[in-house]
C-alpha positions in Angstrom: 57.2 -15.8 43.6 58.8 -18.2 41.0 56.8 -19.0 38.1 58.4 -20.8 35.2 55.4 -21.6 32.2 56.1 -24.2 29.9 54.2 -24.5 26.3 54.6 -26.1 23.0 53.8 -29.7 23.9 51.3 -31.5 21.9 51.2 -34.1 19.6 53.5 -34.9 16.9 54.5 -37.8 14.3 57.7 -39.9 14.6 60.5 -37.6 12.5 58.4 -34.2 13.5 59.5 -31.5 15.1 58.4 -29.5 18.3 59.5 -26.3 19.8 58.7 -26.0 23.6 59.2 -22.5 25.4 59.6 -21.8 28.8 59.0 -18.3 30.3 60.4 -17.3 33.9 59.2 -14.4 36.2 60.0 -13.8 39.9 63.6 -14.8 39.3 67.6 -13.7 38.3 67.1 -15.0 34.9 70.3 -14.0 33.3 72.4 -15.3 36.4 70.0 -18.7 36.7 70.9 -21.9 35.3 68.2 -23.1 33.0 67.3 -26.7 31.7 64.8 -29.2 30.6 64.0 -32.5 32.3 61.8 -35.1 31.2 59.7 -37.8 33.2 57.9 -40.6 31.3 55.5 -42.8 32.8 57.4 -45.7 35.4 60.2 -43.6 34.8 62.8 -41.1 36.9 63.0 -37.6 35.7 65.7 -37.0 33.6 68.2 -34.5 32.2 67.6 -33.0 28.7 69.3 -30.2 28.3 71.0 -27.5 30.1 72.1 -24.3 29.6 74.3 -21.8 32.1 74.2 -18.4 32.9 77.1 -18.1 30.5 75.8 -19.9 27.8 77.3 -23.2 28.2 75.3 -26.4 27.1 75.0 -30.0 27.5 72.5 -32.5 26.6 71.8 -36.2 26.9 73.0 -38.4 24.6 69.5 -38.8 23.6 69.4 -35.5 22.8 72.2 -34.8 21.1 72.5 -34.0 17.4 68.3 -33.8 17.0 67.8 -30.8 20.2 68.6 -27.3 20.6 68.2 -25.2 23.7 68.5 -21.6 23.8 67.8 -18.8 26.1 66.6 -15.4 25.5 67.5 -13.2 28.7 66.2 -9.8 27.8 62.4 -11.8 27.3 63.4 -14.5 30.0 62.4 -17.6 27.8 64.3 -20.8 27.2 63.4 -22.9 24.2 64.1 -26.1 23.3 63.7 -27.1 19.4 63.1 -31.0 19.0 63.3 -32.1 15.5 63.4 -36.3 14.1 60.9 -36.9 17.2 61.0 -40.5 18.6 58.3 -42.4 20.0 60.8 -42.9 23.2 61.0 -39.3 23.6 57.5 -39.2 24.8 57.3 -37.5 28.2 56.3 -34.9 30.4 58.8 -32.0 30.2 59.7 -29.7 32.7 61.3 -26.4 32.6 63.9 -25.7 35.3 65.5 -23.2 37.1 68.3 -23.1 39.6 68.7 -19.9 40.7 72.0 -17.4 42.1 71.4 -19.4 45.7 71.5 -22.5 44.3 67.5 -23.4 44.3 65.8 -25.4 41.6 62.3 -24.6 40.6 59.9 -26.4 38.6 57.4 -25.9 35.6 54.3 -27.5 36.0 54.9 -29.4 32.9 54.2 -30.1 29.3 53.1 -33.2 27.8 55.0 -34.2 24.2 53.6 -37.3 22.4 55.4 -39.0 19.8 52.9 -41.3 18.1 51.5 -42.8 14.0 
């Protein structure tokens, strides 16, 4: 059974910073495909960041420049480290996982607020 924990979402000023974690168990972590998605409210769940089995990234524009995502395969965690938070990037992020067969899993979710 796949189980991917998100955590590090809370509430946070405009220009703070927030470091969400994602830990993985029932799955190939090294050879999986990991990346955060975010879903605000009225809106369709996006790309954040992404990073391959090999270490390769991308990110959204929005992300680019102020996020970091990084993978730790021995303690099968991926982090993302958000720093000069905007109030647009308040969402729901999701950890995900697409796996050696191709399947994507979700996290159940973390809620980030960016709010004075």
């Amino acid at each position: 059974q796949v189980q991917l924990v998100e955590s590090g979402g809370g509430l946070v000023q405009p220009g703070g910073s927030l470091r969400l974690s994602c830990a993985a168990s029932g799955i190939f972590f090294s050879l999986s495909t990991m990346a955060w998605y975010r879903q605000a409210p009225g809106e369709q769940r996006e790309l954040v960041a992404e990073i391959t089995r090999t270490g390769g990234m991308s990110y959204a524009n929005s992300a680019k420049g102020r996020f970091t995502n990084s993978r730790d395969n021995a303690r099968k965690t991926v982090s993302l480290q958000m720093n000069s938070l905007k109030p647009e990037d308040t969402a729901v992020y999701y950890c995900s996982a697409v796996d050696i067969s191709s399947r994507r899993f979700w996290g159940q979710g973390t809620q980030v607020t960016v709010s004075a």
